[in-house]
C-alpha positions in Angstrom: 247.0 198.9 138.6 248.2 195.1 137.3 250.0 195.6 134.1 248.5 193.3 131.6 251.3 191.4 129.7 250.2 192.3 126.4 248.8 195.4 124.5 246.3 196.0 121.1 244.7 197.5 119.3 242.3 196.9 115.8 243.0 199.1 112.6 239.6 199.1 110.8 238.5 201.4 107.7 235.7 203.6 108.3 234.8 207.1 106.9 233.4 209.4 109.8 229.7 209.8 108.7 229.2 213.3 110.5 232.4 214.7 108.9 230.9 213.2 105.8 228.2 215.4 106.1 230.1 218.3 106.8 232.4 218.2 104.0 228.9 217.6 101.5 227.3 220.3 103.1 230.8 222.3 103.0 230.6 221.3 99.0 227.4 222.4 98.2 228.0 225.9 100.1 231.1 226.2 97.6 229.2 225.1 94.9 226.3 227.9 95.8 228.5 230.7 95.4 230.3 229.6 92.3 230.3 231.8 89.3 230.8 229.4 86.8 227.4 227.2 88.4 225.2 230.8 89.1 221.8 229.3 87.4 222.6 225.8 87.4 220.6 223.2 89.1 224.0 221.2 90.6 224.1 220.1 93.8 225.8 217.3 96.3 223.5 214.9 98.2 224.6 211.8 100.8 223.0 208.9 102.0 224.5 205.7 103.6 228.0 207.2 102.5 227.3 207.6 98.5 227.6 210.7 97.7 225.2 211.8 94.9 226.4 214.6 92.1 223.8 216.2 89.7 224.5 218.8 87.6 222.3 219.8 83.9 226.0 218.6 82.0 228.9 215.8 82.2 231.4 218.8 82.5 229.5 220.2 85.2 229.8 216.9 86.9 233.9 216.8 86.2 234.2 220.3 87.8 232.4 219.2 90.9 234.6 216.3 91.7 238.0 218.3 92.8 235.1 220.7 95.2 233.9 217.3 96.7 237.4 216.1 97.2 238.7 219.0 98.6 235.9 219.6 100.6 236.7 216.1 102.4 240.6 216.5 102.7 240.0 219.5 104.9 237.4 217.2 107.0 240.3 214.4 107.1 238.6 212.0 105.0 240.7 210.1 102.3 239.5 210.9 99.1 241.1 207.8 98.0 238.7 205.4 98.9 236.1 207.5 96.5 234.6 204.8 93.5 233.0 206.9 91.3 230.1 205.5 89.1 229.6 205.8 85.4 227.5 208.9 84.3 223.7 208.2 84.4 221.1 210.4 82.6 220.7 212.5 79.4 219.0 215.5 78.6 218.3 218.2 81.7 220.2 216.1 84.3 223.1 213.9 84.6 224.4 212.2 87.6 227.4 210.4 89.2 227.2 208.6 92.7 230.7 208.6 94.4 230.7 205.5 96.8 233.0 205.8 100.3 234.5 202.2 100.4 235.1 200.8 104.3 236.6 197.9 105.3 239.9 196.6 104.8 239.9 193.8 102.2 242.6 191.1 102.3 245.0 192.5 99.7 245.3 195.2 101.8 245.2 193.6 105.1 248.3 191.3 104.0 250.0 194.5 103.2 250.0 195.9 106.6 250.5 192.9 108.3 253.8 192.7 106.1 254.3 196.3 106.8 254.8 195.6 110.6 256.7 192.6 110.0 259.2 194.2 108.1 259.4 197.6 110.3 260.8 195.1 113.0 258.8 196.5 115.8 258.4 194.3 118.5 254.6 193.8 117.8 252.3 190.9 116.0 249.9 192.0 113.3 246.8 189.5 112.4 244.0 189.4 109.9 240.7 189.0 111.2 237.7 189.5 108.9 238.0 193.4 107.7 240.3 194.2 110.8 244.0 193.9 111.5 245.1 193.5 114.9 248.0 194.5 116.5 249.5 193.0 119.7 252.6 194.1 121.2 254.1 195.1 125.5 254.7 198.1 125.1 252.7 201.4 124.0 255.1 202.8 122.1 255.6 200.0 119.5 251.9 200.3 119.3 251.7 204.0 118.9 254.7 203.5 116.0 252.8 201.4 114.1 250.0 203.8 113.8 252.2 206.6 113.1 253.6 204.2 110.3 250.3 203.6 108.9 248.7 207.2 109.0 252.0 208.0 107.2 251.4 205.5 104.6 250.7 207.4 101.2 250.1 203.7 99.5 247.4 203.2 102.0 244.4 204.3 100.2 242.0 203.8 102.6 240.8 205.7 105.6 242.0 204.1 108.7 240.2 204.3 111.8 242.2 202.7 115.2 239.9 200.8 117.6 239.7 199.1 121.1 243.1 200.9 122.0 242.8 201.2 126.1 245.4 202.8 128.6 
């Protein structure tokens, strides 16, 4: 096989909609079994990556956040790029829709592209649109930037790596 002179690969940010699902579904089973919710009409719903949260009181609604989160760090998801919406409703039911953001906006993409720069791997990083792309020769200054990146704690967003071939 010819060896092409250059490598890449495109960090994008992108929640996995079927583990999405799982950890909802994973939520509401928790949320079914729950002493503190027995007789309560609560429950989780997603669609187009908002999660919905009902619940008959606001502090119903509090206590269901850290079951929704955890529910998604065990499914890999960050739960950072949750955007949780004011409380809607009054009365029998109140509601909160937790948004899961995507895409890699520009403050964020100058970030990484700054973070590779000043790791000094022998790679390029670019902007383009909600992507970053990385260039470099060799695989294993590729494979080191995403190592540095899933290590990130200040990276908030859940990254996805794309259009990496061997």
């Amino acid at each position: 096989p010819t060896r092409r002179s250059s490598d890449l690969f495109d960090v994008v940010s992108e929640v996995d909609k079927h583990e999405a699902q799982n950890a909802v579904d994973q939520a509401n089973r928790e949320l079914s079994t729950r002493f503190d919710f027995r007789g309560v009409d609560a429950s989780f719903e997603l669609k187009d990556l908002i999660v919905t949260m009902i619940a008959d009181h606001e502090f119903q609604i509090d206590q269901m956040k850290p079951i929704l989160s955890g529910n998604m760090i065990k499914r890999g998801i960050k739960v950072s790029c949750l955007e949780y919406s004011d409380l809607k409703g009054s009365g029998k039911q109140v509601k909160v829709m937790a948004t899961m953001r995507q895409g890699i906006d520009s403050d964020l993409a100058r970030k990484m592209v700054k973070m590779v720069k000043d790791s000094k791997i022998k790679v390029q990083a670019s902007v383009q649109g909600e992507t970053v792309r990385i260039q470099g020769k060799a695989r294993d200054d590729l494979q080191a930037v995403m190592a540095m990146f899933r290590t990130d704690e200040s990276i908030s967003m859940p990254l996805a790596f794309k259009n990496f071939k061997d």
